[in-house]
Backbone as CSV, one residue per row, in Angstrom:
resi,resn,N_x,N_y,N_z,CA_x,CA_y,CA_z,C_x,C_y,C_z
1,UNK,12.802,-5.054,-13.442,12.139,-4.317,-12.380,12.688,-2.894,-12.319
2,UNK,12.019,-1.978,-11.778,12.052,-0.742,-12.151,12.185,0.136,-10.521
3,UNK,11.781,-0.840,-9.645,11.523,0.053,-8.362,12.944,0.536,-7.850
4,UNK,13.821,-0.441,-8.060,15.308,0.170,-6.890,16.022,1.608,-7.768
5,UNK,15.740,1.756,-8.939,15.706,2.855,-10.157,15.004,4.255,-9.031
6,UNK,13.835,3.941,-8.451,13.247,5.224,-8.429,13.401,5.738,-6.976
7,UNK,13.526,4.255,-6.121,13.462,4.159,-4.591,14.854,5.034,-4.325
8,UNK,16.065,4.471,-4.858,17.223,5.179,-5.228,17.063,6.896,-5.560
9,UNK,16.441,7.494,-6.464,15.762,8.667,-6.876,15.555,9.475,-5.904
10,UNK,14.522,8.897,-4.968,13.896,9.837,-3.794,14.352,9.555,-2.627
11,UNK,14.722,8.442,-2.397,15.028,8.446,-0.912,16.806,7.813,-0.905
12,UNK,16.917,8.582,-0.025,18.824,8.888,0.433,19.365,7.854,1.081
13,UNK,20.036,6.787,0.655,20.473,5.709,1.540,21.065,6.525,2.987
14,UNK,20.605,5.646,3.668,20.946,5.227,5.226,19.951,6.476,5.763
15,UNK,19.065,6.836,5.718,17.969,7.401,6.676,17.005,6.680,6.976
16,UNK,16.998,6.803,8.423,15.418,5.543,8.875,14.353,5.631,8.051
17,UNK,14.111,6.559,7.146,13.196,5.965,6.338,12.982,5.373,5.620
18,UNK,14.153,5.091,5.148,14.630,4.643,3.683,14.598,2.695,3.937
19,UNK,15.166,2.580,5.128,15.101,1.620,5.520,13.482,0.987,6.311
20,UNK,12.952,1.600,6.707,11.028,1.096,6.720,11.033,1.205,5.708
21,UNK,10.941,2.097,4.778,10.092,1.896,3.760,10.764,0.498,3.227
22,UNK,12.122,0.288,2.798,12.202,-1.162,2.035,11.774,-1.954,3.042
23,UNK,11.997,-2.007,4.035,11.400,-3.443,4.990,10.120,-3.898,4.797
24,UNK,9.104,-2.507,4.996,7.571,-2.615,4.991,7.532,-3.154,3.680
25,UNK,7.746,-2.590,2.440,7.228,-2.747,1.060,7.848,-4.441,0.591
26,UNK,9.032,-4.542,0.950,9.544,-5.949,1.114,8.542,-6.956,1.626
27,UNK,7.960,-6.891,2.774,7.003,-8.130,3.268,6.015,-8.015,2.678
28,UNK,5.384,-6.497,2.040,3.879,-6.118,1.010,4.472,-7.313,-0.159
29,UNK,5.605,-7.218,-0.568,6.031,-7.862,-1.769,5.306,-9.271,-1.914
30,UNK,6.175,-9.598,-0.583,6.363,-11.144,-0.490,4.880,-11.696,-0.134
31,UNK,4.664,-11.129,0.519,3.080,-11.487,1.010,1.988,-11.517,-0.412
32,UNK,1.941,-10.230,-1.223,1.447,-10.721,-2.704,2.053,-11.544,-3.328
33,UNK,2.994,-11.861,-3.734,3.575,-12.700,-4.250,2.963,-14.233,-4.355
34,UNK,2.820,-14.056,-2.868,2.594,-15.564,-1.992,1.088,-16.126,-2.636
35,UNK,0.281,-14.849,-2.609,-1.537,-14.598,-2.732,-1.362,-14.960,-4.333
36,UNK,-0.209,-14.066,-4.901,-0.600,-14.454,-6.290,-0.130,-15.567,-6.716
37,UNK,0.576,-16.523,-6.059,0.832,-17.758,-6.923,-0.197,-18.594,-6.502
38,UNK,-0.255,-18.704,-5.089,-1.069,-19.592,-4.330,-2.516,-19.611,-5.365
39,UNK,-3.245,-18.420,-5.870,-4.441,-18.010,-6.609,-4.097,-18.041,-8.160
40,UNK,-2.742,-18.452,-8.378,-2.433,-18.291,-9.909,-3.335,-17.343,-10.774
41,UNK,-2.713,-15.932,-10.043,-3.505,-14.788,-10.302,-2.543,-14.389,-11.776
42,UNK,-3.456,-13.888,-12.855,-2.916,-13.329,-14.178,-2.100,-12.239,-14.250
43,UNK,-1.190,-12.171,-12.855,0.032,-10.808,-13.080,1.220,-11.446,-12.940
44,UNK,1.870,-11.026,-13.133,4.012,-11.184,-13.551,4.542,-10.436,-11.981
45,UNK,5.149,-11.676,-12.029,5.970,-11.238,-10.528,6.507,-9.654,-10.669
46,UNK,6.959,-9.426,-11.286,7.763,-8.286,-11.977,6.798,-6.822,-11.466
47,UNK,5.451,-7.454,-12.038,4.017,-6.185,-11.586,3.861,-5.984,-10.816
48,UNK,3.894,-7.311,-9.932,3.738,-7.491,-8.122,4.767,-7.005,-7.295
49,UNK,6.304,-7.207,-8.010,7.120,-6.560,-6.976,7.200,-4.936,-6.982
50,UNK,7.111,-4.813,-8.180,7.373,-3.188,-8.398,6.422,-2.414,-7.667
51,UNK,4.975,-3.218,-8.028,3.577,-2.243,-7.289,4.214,-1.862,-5.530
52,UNK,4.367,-3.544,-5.264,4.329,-3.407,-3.877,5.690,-2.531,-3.446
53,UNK,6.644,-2.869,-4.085,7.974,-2.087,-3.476,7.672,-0.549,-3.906
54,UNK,6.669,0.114,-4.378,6.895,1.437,-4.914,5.262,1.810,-4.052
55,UNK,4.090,1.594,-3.665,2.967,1.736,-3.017,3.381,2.847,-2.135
56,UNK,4.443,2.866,-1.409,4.770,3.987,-0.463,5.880,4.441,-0.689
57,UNK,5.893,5.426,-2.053,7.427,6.102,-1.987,6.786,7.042,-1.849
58,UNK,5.504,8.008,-1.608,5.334,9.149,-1.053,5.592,9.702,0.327
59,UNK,5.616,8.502,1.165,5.675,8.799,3.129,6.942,9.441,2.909
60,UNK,8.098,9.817,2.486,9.195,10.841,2.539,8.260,12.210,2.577
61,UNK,7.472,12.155,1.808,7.440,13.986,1.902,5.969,14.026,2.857
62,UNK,5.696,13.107,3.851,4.938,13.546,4.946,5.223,14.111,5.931
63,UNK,4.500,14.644,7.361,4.901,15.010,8.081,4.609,13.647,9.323
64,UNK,5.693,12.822,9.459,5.615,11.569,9.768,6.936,10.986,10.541
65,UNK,7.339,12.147,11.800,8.716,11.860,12.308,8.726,10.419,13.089
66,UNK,8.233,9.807,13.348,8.211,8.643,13.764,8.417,7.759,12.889
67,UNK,8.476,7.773,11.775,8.948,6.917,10.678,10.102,7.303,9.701
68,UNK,10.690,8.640,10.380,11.739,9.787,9.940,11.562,10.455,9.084
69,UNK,9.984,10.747,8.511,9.562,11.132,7.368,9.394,13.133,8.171
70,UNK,9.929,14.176,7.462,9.957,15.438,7.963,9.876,15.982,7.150
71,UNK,8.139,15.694,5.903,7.408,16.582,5.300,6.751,17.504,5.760
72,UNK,6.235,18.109,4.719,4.872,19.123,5.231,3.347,18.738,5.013
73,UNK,3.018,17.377,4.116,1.935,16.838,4.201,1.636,16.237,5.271
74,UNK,-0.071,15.703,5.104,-0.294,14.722,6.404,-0.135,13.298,5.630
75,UNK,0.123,12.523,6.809,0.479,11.006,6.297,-0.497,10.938,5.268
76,UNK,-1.774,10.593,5.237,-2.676,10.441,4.789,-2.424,10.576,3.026
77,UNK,-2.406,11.862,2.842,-1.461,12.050,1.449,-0.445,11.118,0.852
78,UNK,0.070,10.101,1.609,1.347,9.759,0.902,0.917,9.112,-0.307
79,UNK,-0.236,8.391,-0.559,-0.545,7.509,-1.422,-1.067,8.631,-3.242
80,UNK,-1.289,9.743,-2.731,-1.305,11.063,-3.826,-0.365,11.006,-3.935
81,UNK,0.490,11.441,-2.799,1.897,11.962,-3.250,2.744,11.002,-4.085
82,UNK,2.692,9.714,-3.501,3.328,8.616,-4.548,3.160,8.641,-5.721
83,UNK,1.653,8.917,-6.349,1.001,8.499,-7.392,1.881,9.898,-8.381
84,UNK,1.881,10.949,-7.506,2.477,12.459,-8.509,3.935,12.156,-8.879
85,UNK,4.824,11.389,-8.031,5.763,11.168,-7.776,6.380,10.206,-9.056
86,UNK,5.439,8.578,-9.167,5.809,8.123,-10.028,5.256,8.872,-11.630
87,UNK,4.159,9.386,-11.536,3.860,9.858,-12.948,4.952,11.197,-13.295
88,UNK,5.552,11.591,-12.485,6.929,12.690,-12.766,7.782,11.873,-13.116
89,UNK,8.051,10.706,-12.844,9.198,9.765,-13.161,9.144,8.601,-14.132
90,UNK,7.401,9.031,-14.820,7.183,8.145,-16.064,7.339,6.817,-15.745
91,UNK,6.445,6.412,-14.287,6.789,5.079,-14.353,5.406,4.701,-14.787
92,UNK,5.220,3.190,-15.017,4.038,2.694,-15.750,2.451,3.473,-14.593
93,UNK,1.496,3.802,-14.974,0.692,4.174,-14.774,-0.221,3.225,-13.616
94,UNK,0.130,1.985,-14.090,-0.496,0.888,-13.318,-0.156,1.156,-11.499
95,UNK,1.400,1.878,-11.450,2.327,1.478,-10.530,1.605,2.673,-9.862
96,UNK,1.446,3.927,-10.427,0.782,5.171,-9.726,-0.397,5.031,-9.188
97,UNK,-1.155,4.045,-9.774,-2.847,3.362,-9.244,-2.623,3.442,-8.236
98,UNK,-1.802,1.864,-8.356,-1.796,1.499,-6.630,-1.382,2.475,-5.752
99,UNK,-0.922,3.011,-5.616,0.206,3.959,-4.470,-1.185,4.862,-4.534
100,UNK,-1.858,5.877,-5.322,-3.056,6.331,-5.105,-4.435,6.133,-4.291
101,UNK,-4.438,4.382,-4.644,-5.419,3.713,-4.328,-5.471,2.640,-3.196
102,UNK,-4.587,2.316,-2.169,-3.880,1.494,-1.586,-4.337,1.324,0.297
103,UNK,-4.707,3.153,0.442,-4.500,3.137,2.027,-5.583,2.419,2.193
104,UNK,-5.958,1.681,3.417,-7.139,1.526,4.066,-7.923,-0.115,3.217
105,UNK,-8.600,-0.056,2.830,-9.267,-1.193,1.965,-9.946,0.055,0.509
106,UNK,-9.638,0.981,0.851,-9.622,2.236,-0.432,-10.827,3.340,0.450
107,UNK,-10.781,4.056,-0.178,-11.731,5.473,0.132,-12.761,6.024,-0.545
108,UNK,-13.786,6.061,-0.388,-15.452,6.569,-1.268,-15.187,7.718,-0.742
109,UNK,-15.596,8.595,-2.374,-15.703,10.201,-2.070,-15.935,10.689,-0.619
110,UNK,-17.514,10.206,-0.585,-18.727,10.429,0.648,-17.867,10.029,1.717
111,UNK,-17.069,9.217,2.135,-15.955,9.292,2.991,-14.580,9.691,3.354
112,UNK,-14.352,10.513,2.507,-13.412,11.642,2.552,-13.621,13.085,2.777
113,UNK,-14.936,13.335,2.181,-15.943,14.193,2.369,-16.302,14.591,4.032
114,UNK,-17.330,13.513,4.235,-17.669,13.195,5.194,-16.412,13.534,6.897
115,UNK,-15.439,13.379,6.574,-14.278,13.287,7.267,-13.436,14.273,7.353
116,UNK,-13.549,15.395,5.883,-13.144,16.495,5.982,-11.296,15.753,5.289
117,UNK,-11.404,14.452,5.110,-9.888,14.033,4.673,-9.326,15.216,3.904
118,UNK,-7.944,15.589,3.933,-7.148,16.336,2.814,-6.611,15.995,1.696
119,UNK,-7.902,15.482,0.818,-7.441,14.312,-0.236,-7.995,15.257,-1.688
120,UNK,-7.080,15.104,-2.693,-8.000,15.983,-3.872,-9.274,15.213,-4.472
121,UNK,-10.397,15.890,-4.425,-11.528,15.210,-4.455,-11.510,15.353,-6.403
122,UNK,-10.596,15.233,-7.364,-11.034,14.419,-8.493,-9.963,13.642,-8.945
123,UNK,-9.707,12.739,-7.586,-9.042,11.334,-8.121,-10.151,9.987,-7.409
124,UNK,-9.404,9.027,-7.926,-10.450,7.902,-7.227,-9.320,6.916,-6.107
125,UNK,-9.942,7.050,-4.930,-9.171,5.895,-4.058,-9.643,4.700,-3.864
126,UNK,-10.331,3.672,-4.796,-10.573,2.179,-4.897,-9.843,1.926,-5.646
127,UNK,-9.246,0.513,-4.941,-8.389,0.091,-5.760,-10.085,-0.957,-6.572
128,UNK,-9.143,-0.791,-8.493,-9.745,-1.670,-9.030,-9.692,-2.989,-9.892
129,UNK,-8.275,-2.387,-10.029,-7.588,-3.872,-11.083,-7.485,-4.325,-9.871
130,UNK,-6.764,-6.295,-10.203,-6.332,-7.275,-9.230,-5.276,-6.877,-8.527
131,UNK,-4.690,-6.017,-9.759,-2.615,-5.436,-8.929,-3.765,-4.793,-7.948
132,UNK,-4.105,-3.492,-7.915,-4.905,-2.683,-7.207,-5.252,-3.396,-5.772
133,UNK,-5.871,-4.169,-5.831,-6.955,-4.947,-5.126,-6.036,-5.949,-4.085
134,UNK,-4.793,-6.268,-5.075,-3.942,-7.074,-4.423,-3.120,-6.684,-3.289
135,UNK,-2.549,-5.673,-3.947,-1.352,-4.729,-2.925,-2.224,-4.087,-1.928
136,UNK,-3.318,-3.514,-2.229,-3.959,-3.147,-1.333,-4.033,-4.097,-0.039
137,UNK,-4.760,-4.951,-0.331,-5.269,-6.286,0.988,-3.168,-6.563,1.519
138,UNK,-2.708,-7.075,0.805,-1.612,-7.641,1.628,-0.745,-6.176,2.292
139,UNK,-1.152,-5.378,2.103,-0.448,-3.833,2.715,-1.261,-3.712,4.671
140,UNK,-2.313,-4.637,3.721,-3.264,-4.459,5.181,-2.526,-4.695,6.539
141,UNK,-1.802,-6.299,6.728,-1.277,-6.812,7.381,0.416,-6.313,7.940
142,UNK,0.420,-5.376,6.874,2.178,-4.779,7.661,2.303,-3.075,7.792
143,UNK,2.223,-2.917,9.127,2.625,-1.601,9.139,3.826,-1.086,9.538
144,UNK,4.063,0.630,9.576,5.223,0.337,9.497,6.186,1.093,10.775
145,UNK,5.576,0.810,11.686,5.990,0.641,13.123,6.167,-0.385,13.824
146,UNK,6.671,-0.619,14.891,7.121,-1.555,16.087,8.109,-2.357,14.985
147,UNK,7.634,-3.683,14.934,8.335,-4.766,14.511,8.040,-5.325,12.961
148,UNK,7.270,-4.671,12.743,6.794,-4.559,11.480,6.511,-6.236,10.670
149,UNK,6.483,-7.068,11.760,6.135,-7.811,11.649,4.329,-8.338,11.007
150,UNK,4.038,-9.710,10.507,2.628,-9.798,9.962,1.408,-10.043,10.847
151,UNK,0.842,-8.909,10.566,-0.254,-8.776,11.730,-1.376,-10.114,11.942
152,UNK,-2.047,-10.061,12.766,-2.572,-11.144,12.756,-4.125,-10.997,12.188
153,UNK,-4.881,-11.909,11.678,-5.891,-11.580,10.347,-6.848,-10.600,11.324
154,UNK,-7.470,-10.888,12.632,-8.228,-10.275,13.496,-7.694,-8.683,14.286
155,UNK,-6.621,-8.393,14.529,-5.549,-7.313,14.346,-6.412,-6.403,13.239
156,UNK,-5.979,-7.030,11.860,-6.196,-6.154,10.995,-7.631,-5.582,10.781
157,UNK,-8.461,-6.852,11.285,-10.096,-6.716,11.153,-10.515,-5.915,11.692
158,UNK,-10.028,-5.604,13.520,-10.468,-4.499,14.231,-10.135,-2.968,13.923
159,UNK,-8.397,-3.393,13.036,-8.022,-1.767,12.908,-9.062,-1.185,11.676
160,UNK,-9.667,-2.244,10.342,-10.057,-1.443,9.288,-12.054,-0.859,10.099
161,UNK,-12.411,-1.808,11.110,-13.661,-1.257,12.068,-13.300,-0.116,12.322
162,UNK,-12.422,0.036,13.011,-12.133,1.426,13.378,-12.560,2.777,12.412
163,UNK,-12.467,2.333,11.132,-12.611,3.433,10.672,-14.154,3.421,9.841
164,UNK,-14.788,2.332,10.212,-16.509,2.633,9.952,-16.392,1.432,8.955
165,UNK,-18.328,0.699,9.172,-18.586,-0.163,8.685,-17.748,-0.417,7.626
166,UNK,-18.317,0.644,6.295,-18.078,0.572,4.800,-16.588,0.192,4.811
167,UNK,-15.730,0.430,5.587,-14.271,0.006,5.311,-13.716,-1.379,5.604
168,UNK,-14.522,-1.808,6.450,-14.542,-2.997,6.741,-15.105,-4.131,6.159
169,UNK,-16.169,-3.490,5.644,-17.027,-4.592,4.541,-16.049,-4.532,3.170
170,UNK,-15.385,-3.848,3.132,-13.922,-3.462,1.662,-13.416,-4.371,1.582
171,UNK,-12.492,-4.588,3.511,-11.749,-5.319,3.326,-12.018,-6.826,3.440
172,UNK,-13.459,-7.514,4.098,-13.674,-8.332,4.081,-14.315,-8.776,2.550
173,UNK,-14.321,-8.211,1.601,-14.228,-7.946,0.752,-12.756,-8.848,-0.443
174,UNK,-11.959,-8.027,-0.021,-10.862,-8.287,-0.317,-10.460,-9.745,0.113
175,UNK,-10.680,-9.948,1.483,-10.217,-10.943,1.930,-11.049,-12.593,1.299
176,UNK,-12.346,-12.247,1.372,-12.802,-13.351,0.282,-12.226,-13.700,-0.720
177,UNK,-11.335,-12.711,-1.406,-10.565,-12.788,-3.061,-9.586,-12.924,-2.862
178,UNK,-8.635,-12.771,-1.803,-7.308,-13.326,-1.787,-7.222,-13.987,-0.722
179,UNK,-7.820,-13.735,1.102,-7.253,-14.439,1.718,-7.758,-15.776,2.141
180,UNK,-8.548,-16.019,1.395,-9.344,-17.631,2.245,-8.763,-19.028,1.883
181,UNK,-7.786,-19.017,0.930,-6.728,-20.179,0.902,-5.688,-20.019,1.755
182,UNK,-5.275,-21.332,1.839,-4.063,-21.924,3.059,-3.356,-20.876,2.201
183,UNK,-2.103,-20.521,3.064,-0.896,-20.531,2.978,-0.083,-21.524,2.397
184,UNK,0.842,-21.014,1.579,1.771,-22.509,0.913,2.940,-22.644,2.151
185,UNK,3.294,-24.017,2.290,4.023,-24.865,3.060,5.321,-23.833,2.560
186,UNK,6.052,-23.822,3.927,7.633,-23.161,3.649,8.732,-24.323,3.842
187,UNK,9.442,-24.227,3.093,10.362,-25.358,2.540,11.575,-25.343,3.587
């Protein structure tokens, strides 16, 4: 695994951010993890931890003091910024997808557009491989405020409404492909 290599890199042990970010990306982990065995999905734990533990190493250079992040971007960016971040650091390409492609249930031009988002309009924000598709949906359920605890499936349903039909039909979307099996029994 490659992530504590880069997480190490950019972010400075013992600043509150440093610590959300491993907490949040930690339960993204575990939570795919869970989706991909339960679905005996065709990726290597190894793909799954790295995606998910590395999806948000851009929120350092936002402007995001509530999460101790005291950039000059808007949050919104972090998932660019990640993606510039790992391709400066030559990590596998797969790993820059996700972190690109990740926020929300993903982003259509016409809705970034539409919104005036501050996003560079010639990249793509759908996620499309399974890693893609995967980290995305289980990112859904943990954010990275209060207790950062796992949201509850209807929680998440109302927050992706919020931001208009098409995002919601994404993630229900998503959720047909990973979330409609039980949960595995905890030992």
């Amino acid at each position: 695994m490659i992530w504590p290599d880069i997480v190490a890199k950019i972010y400075p042990a013992g600043r509150k951010v440093s610590g959300i970010l491993l907490t949040h990306s930690s339960a993204v982990a575990a939570e795919a993890l869970d989706i991909a065995h339960r679905l005996s999905l065709p990726l290597s734990d190894d793909d799954i931890t790295d995606a998910a533990m590395l999806h948000d190493i851009g929120i350092i250079r936002t402007n995001a003091p509530g999460i101790g992040c005291y950039g000059t971007k808007p949050y919104l960016c972090h998932g660019v910024i990640g993606a510039d971040i790992l391709r400066s650091l030559r990590a596998p390409e797969a790993y820059a997808r996700v972190a690109e492609r990740h926020t929300g249930a993903g982003l259509l031009h016409s809705e970034i557009e539409a919104a005036g988002l501050p996003l560079p309009p010639d990249r793509s924000y759908m996620p499309e491989t399974t890693l893609e598709r995967l980290i995305c949906y289980a990112d859904c359920f943990y954010s990275k405020g209060a207790d950062m605890t796992r949201k509850p499936l209807e929680r998440v349903r109302a927050s992706m409404a919020r931001f208009g039909a098409g995002v919601a039909a994404r993630f229900e979307d998503l959720h047909a492909e990973f979330g409609t099996v039980l949960p595995l029994e905890k030992k």
